[in-house]
CHARMM internal coordinates of N, CA and C (Angstrom, degrees):
IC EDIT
DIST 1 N 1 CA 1.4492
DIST 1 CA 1 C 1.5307
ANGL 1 N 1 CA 1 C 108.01
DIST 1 C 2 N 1.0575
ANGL 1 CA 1 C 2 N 103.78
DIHE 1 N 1 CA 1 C 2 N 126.62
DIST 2 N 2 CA 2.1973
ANGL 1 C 2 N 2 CA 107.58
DIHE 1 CA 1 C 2 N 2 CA 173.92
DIST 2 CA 2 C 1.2697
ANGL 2 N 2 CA 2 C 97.40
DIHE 1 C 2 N 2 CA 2 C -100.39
DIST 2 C 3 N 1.2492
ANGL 2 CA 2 C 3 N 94.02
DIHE 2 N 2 CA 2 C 3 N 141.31
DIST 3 N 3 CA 1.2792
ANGL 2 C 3 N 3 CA 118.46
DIHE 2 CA 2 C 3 N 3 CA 173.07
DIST 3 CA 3 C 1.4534
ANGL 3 N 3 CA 3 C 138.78
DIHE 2 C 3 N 3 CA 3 C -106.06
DIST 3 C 4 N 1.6102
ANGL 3 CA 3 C 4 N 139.15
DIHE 3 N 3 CA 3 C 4 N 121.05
DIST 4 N 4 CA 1.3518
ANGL 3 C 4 N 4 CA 120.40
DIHE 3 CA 3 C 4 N 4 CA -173.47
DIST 4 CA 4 C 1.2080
ANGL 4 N 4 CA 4 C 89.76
DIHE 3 C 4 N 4 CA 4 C -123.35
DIST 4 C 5 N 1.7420
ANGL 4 CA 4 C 5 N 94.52
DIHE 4 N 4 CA 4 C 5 N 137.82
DIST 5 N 5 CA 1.4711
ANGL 4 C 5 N 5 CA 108.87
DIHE 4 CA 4 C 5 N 5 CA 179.09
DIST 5 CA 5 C 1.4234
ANGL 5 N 5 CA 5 C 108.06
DIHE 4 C 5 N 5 CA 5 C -93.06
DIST 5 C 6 N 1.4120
ANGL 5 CA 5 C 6 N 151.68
DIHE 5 N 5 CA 5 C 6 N 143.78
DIST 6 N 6 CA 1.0193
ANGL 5 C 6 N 6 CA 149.60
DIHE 5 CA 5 C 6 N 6 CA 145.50
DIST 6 CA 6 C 1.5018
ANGL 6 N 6 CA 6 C 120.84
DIHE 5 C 6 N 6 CA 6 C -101.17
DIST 6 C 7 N 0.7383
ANGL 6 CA 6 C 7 N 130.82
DIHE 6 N 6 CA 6 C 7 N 5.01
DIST 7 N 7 CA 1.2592
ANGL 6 C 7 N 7 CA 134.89
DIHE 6 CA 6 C 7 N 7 CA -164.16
DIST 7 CA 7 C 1.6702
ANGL 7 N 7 CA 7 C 117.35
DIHE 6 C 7 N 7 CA 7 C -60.81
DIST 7 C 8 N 1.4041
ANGL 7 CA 7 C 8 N 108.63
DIHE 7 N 7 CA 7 C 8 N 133.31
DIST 8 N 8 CA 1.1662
ANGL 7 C 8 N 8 CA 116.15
DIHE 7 CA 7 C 8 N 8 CA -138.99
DIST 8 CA 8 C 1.5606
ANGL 8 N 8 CA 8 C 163.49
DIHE 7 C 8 N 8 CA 8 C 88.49
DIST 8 C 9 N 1.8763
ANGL 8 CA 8 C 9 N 87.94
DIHE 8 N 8 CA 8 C 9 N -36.66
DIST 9 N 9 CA 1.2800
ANGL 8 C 9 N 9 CA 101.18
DIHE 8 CA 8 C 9 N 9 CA 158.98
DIST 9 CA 9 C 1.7400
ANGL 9 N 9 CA 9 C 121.73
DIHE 8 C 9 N 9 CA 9 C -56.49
DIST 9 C 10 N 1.2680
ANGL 9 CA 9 C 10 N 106.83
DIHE 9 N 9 CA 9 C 10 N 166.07
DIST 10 N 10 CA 1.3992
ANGL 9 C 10 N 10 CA 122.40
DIHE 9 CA 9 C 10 N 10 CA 155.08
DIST 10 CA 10 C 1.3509
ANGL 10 N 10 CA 10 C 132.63
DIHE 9 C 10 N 10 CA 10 C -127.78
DIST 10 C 11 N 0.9399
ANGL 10 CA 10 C 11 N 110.57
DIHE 10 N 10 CA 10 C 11 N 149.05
DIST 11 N 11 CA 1.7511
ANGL 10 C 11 N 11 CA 110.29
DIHE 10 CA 10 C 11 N 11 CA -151.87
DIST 11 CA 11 C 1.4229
ANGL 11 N 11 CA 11 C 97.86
DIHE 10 C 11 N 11 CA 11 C -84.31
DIST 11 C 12 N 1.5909
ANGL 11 CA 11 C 12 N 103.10
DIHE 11 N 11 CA 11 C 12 N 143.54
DIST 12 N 12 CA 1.9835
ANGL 11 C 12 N 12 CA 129.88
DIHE 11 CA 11 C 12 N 12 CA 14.58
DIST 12 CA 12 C 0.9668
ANGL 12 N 12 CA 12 C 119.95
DIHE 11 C 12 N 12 CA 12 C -75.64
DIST 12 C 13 N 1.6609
ANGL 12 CA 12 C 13 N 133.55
DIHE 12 N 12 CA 12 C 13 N -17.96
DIST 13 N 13 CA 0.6237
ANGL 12 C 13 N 13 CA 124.61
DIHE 12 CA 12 C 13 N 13 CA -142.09
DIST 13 CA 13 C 2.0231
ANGL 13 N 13 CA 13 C 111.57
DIHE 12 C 13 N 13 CA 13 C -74.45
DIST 13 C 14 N 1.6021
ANGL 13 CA 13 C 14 N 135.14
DIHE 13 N 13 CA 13 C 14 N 0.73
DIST 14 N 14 CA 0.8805
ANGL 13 C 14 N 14 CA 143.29
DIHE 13 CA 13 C 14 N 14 CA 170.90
DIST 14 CA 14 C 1.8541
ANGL 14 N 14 CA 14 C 109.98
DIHE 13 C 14 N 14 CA 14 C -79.71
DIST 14 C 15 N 1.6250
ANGL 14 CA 14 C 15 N 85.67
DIHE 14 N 14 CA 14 C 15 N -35.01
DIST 15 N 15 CA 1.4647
ANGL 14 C 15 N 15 CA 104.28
DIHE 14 CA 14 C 15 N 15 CA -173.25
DIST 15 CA 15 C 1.8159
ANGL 15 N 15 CA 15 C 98.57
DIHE 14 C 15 N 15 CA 15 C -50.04
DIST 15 C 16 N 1.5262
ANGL 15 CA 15 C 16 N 88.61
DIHE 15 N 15 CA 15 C 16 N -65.12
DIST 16 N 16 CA 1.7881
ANGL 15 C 16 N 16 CA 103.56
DIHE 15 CA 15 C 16 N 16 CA -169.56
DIST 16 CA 16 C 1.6210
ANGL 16 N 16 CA 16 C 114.21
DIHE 15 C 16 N 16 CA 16 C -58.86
DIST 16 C 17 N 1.2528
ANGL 16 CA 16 C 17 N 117.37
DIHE 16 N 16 CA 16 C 17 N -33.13
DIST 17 N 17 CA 1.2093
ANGL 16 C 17 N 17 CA 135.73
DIHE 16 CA 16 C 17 N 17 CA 172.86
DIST 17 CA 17 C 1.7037
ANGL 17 N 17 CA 17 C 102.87
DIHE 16 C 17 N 17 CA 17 C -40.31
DIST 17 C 18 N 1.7499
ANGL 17 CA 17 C 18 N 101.56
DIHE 17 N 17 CA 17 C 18 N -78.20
DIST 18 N 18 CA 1.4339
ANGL 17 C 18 N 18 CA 105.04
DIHE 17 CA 17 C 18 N 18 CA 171.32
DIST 18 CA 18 C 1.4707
ANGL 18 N 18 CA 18 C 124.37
DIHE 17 C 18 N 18 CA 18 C -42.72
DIST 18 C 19 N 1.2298
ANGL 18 CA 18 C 19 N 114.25
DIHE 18 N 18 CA 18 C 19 N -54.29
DIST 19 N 19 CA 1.4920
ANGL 18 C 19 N 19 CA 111.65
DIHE 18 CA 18 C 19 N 19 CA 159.65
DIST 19 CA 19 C 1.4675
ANGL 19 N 19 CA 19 C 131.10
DIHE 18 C 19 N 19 CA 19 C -7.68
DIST 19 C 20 N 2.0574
ANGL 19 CA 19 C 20 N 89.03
DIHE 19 N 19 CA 19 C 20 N -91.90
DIST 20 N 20 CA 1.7187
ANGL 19 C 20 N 20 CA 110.05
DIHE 19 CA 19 C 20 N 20 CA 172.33
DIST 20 CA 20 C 1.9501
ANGL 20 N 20 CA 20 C 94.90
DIHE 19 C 20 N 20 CA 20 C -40.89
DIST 20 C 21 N 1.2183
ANGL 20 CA 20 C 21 N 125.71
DIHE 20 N 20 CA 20 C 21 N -96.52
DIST 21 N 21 CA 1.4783
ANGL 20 C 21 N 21 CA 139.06
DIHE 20 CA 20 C 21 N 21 CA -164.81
DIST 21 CA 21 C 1.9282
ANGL 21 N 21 CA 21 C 111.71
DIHE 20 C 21 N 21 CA 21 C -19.42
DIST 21 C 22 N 1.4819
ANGL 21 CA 21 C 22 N 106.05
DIHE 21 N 21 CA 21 C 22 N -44.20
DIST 22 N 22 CA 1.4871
ANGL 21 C 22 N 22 CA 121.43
DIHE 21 CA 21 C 22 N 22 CA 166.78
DIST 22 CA 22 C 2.0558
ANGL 22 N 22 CA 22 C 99.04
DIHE 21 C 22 N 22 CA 22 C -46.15
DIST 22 C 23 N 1.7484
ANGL 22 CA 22 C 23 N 100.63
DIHE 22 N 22 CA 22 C 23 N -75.66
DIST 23 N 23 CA 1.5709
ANGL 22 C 23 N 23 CA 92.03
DIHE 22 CA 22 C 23 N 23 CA -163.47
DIST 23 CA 23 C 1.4214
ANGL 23 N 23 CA 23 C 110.33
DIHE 22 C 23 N 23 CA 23 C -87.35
DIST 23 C 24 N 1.2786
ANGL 23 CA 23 C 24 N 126.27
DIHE 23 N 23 CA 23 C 24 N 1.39
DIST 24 N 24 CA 1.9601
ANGL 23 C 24 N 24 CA 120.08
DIHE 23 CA 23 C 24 N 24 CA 143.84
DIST 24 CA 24 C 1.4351
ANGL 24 N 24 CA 24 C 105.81
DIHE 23 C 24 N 24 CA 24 C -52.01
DIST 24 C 25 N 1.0877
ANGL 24 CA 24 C 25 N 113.25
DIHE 24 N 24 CA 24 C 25 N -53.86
DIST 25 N 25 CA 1.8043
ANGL 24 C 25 N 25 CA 117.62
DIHE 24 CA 24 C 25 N 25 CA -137.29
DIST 25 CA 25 C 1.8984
ANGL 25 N 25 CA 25 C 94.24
DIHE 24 C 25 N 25 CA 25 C -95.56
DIST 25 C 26 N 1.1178
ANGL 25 CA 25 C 26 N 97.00
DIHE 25 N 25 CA 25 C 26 N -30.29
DIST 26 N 26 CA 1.8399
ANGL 25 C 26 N 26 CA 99.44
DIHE 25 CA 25 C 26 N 26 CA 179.89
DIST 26 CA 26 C 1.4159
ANGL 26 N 26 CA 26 C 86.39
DIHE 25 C 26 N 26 CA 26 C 97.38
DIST 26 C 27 N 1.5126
ANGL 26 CA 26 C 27 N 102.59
DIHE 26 N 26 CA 26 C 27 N -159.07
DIST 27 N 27 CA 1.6588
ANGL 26 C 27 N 27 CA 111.36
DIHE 26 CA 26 C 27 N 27 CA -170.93
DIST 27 CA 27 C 1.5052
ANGL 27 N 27 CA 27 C 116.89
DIHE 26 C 27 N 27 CA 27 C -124.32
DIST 27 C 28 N 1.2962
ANGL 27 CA 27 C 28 N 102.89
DIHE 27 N 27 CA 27 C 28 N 47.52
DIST 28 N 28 CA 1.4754
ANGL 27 C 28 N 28 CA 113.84
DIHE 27 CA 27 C 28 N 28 CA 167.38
DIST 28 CA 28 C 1.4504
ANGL 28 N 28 CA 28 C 132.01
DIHE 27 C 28 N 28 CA 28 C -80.94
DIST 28 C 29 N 1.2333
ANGL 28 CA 28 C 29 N 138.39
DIHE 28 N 28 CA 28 C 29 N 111.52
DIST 29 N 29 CA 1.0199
ANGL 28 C 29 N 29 CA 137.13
DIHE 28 CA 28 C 29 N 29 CA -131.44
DIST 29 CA 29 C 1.6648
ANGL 29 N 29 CA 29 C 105.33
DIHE 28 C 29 N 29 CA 29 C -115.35
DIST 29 C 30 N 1.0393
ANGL 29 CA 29 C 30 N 124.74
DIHE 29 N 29 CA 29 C 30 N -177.45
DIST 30 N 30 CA 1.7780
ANGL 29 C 30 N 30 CA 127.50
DIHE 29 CA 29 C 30 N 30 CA -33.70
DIST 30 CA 30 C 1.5804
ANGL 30 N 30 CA 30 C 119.34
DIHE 29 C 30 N 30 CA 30 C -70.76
DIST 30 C 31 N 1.0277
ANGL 30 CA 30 C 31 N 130.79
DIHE 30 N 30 CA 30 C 31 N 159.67
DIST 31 N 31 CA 1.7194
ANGL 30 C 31 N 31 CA 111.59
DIHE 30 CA 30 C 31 N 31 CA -179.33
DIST 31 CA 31 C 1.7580
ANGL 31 N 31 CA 31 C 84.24
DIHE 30 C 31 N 31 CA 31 C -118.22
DIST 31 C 32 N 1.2473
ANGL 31 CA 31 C 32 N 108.19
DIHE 31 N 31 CA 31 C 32 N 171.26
DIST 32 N 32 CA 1.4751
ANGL 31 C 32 N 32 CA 130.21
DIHE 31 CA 31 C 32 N 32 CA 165.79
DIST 32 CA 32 C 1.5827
ANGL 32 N 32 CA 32 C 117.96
DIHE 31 C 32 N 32 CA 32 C -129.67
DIST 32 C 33 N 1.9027
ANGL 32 CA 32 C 33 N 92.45
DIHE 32 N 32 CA 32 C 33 N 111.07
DIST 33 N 33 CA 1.4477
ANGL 32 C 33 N 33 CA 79.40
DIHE 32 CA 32 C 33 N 33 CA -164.34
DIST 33 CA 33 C 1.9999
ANGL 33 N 33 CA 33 C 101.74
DIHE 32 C 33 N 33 CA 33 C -117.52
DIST 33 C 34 N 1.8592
ANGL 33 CA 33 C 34 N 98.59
DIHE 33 N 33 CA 33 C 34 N 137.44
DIST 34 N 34 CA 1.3079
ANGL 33 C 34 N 34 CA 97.31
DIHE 33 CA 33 C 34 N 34 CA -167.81
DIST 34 CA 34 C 1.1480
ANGL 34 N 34 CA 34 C 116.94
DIHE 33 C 34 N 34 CA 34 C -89.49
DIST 34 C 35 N 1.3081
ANGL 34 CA 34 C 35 N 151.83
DIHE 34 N 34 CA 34 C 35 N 146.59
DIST 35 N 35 CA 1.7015
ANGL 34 C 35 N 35 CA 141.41
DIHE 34 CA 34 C 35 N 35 CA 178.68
DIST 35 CA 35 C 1.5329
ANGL 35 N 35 CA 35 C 86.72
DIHE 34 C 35 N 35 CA 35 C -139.61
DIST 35 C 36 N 1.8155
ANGL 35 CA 35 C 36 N 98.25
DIHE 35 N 35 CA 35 C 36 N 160.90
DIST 36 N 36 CA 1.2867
ANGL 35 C 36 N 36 CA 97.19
DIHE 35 CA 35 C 36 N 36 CA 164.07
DIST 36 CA 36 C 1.8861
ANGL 36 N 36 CA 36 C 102.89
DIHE 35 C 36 N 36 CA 36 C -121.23
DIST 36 C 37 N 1.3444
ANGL 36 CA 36 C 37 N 100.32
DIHE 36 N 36 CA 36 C 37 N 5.66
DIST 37 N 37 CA 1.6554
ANGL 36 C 37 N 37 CA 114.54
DIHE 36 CA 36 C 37 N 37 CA -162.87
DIST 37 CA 37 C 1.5078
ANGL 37 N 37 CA 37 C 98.98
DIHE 36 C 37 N 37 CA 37 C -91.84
DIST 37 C 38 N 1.6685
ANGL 37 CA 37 C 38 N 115.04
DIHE 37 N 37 CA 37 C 38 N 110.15
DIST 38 N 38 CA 1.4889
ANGL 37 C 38 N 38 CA 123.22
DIHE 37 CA 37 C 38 N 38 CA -174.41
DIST 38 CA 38 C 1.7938
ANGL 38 N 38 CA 38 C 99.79
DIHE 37 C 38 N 38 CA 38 C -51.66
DIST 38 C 39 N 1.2074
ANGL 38 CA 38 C 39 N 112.83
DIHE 38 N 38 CA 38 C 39 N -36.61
DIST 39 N 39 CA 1.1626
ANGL 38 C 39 N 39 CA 89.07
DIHE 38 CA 38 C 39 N 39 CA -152.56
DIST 39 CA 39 C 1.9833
ANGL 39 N 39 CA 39 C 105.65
DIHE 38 C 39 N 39 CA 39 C -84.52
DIST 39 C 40 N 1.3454
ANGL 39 CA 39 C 40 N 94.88
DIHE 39 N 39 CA 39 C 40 N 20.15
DIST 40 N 40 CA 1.5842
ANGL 39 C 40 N 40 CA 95.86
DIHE 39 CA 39 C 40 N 40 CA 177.94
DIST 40 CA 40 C 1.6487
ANGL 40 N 40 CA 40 C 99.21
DIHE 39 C 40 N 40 CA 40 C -76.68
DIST 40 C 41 N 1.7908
ANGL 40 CA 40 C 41 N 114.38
DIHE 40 N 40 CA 40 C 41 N -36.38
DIST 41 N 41 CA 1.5278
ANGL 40 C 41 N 41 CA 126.62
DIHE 40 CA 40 C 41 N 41 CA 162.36
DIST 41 CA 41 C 1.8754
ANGL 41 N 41 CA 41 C 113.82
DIHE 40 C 41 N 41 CA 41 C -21.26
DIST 41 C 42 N 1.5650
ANGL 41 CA 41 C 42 N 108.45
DIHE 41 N 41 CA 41 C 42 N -7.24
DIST 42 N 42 CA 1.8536
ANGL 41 C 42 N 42 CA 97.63
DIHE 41 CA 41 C 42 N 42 CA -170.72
DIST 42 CA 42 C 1.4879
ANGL 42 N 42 CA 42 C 64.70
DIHE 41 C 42 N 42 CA 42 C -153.97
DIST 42 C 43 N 1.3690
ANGL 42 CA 42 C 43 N 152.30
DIHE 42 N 42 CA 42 C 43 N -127.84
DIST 43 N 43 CA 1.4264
ANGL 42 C 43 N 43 CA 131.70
DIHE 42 CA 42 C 43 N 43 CA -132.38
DIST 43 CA 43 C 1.8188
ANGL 43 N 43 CA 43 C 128.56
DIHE 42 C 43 N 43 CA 43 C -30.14
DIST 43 C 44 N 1.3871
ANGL 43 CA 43 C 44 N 111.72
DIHE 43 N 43 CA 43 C 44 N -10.22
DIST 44 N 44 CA 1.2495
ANGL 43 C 44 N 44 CA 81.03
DIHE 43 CA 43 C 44 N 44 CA 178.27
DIST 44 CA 44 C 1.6265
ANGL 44 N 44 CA 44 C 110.11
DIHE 43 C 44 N 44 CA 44 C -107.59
DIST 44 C 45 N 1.5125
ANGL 44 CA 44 C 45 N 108.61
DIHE 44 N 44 CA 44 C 45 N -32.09
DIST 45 N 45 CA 1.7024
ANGL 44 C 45 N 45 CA 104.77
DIHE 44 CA 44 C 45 N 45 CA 156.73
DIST 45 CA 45 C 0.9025
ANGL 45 N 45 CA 45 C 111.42
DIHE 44 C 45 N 45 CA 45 C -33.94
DIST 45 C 46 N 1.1486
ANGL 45 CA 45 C 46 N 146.71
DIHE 45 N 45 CA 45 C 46 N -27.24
DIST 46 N 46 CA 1.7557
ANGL 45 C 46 N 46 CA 123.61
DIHE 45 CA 45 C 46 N 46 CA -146.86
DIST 46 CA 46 C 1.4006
ANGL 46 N 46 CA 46 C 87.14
DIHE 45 C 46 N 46 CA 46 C -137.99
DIST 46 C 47 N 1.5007
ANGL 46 CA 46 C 47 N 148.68
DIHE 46 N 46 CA 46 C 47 N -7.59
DIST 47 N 47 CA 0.7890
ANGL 46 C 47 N 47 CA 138.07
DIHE 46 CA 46 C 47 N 47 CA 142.89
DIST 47 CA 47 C 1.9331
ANGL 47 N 47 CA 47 C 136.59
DIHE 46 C 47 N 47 CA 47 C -52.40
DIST 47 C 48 N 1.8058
ANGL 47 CA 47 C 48 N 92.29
DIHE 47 N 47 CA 47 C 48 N -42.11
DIST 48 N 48 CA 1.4244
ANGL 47 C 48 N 48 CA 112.31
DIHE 47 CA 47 C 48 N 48 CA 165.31
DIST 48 CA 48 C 1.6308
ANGL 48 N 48 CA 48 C 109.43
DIHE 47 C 48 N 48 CA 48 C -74.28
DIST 48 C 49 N 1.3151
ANGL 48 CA 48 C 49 N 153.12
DIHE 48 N 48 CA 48 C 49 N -31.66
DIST 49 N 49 CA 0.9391
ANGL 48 C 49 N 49 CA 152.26
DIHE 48 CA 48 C 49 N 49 CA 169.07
DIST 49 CA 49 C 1.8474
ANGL 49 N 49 CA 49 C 108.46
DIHE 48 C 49 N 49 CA 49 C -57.93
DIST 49 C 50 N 1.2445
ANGL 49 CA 49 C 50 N 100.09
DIHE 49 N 49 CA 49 C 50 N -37.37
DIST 50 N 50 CA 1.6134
ANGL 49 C 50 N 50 CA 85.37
DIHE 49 CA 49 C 50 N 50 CA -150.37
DIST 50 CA 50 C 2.0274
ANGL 50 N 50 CA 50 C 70.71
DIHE 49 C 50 N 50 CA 50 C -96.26
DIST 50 C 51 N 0.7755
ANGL 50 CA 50 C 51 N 143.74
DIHE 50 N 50 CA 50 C 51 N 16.63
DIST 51 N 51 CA 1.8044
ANGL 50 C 51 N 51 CA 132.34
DIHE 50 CA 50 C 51 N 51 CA 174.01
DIST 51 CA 51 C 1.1978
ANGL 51 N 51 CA 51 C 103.04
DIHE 50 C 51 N 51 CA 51 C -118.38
DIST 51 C 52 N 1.5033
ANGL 51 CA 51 C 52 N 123.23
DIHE 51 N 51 CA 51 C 52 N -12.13
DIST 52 N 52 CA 1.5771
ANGL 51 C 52 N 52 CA 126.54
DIHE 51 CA 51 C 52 N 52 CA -179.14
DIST 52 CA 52 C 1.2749
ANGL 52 N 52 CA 52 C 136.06
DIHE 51 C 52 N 52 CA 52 C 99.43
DIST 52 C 53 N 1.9772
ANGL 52 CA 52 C 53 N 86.82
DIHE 52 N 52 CA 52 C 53 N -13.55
DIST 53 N 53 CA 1.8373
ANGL 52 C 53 N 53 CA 80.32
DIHE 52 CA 52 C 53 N 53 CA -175.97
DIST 53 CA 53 C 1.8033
ANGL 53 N 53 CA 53 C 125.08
DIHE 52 C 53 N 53 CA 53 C -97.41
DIST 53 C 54 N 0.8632
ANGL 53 CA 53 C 54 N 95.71
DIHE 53 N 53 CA 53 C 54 N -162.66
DIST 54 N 54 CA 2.0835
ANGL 53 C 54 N 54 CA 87.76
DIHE 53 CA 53 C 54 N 54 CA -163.89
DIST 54 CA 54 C 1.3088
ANGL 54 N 54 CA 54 C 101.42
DIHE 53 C 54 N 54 CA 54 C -98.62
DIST 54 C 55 N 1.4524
ANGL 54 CA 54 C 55 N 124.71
DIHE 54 N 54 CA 54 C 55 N 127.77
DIST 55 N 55 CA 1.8690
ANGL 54 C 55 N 55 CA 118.47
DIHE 54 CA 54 C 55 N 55 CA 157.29
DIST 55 CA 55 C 1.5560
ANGL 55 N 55 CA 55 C 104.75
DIHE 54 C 55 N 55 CA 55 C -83.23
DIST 55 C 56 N 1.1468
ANGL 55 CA 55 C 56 N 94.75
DIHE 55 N 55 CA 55 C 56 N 115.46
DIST 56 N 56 CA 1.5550
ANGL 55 C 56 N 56 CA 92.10
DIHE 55 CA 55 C 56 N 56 CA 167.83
DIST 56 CA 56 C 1.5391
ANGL 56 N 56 CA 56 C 130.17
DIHE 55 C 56 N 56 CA 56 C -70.06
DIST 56 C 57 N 1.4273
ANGL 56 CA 56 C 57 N 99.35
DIHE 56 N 56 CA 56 C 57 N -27.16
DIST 57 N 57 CA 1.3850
ANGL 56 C 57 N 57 CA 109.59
DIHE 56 CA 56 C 57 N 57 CA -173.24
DIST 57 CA 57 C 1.5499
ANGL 57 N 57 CA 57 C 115.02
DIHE 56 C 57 N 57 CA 57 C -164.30
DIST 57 C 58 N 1.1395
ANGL 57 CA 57 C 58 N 135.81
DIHE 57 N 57 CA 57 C 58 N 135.96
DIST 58 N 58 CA 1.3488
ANGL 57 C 58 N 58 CA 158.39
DIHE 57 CA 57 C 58 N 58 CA 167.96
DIST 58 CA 58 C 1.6476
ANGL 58 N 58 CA 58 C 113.53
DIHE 57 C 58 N 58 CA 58 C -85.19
DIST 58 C 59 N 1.2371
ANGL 58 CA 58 C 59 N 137.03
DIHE 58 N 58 CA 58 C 59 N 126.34
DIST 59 N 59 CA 1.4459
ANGL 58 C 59 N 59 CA 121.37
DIHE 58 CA 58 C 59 N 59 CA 155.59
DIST 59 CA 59 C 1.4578
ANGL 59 N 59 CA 59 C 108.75
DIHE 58 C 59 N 59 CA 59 C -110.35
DIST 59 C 60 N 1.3409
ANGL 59 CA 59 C 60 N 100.06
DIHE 59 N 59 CA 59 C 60 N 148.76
DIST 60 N 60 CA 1.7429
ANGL 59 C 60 N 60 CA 92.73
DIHE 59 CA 59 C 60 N 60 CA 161.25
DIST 60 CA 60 C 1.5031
ANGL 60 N 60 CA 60 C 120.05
DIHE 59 C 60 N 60 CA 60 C -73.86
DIST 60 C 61 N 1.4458
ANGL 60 CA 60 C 61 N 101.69
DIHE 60 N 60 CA 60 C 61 N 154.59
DIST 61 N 61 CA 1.1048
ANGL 60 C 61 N 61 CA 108.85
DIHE 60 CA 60 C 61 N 61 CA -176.64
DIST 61 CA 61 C 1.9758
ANGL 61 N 61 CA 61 C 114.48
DIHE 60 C 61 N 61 CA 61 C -147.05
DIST 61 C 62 N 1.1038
ANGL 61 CA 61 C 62 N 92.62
DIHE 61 N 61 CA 61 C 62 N -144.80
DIST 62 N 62 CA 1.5656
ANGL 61 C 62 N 62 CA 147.15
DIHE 61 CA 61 C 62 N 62 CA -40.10
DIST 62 CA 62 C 1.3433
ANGL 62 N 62 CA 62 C 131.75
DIHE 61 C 62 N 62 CA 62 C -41.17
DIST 62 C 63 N 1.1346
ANGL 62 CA 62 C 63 N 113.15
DIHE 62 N 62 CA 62 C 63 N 174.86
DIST 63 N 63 CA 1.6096
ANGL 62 C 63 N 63 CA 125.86
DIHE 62 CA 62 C 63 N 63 CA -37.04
DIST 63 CA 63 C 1.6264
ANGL 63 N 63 CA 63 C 110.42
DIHE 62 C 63 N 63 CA 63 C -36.89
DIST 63 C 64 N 1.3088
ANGL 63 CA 63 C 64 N 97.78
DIHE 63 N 63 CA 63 C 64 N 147.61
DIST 64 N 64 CA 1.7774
ANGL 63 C 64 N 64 CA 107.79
DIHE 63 CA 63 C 64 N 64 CA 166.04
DIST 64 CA 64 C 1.6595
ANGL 64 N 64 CA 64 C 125.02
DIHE 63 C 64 N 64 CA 64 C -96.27
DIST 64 C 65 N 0.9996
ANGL 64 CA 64 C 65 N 123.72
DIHE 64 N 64 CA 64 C 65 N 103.88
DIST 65 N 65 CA 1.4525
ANGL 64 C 65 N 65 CA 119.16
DIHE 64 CA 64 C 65 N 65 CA -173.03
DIST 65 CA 65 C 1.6566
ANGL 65 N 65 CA 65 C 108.24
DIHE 64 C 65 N 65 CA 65 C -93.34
DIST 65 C 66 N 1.3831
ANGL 65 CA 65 C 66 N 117.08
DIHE 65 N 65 CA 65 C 66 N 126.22
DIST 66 N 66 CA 1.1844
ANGL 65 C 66 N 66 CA 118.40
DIHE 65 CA 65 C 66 N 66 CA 174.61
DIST 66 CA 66 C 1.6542
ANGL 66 N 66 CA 66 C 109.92
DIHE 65 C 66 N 66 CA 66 C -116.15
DIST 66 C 67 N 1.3676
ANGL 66 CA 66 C 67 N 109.71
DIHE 66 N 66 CA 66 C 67 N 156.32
DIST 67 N 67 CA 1.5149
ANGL 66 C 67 N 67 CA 129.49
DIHE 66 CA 66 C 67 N 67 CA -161.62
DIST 67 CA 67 C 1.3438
ANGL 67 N 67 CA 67 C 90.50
DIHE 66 C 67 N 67 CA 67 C -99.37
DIST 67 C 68 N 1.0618
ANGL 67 CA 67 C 68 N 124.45
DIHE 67 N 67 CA 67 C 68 N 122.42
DIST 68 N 68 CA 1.8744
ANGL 67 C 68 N 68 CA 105.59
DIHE 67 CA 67 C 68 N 68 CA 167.40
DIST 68 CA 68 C 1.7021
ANGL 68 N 68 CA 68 C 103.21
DIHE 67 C 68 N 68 CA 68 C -141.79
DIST 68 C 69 N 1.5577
ANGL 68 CA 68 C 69 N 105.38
DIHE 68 N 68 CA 68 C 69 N 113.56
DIST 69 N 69 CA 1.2969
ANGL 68 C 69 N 69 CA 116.55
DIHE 68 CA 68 C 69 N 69 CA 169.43
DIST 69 CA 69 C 1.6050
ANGL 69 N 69 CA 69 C 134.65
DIHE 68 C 69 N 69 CA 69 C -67.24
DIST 69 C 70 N 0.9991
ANGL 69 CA 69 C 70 N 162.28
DIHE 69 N 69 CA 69 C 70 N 109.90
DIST 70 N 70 CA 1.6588
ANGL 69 C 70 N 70 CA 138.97
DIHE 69 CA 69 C 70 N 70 CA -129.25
DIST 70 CA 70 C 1.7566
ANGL 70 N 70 CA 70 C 88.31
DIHE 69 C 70 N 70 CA 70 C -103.32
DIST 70 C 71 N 1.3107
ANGL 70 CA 70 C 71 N 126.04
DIHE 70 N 70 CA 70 C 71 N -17.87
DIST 71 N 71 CA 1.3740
ANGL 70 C 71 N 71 CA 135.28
DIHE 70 CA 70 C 71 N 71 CA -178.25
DIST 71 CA 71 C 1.6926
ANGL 71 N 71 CA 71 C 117.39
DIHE 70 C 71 N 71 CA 71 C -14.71
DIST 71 C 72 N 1.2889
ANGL 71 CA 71 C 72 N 132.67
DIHE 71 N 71 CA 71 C 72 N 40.65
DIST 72 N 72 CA 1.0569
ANGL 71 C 72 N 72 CA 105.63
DIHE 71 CA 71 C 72 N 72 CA -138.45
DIST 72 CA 72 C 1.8184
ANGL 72 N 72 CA 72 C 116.99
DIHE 71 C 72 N 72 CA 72 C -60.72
DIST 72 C 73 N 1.4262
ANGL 72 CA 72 C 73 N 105.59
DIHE 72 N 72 CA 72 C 73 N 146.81
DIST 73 N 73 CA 2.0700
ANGL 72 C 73 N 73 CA 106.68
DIHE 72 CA 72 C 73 N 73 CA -172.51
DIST 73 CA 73 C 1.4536
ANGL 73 N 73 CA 73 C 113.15
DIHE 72 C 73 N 73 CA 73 C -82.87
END
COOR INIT
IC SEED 1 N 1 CA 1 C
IC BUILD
């Protein structure tokens, strides 16, 4: 699993982060991505929904760790 830390940022900038790291890295999965910015809690769900790929998992936080599968569904 790779991991991108964001921590600290505030969004988008975690948003965009995932982005760039997605088309560097290709779409090998799963990454774990860390935020400490609640409101990454609604940009990145709905970011992975509307691109296709799966969150596997949410933690509460902070920090918030999200599961993100590149699988696209």
């Amino acid at each position: 699993m790779r991991t991108l830390d964001c921590t600290d940022l505030k969004c988008p900038l975690p948003l965009l982060k995932l982005k760039l790291f997605i088309n560097e890295n290709g779409e090998a999965s799963p990454i774990k991505l860390i935020t400490t910015d609640q409101i990454s809690t609604r940009d990145i769900p709905a970011f992975c929904e509307k691109a296709g790929y799966q969150l596997r998992s949410v933690s509460d936080g902070p920090p918030y760790e999200f599961i993100i599968e590149l699988v696209k569904t």
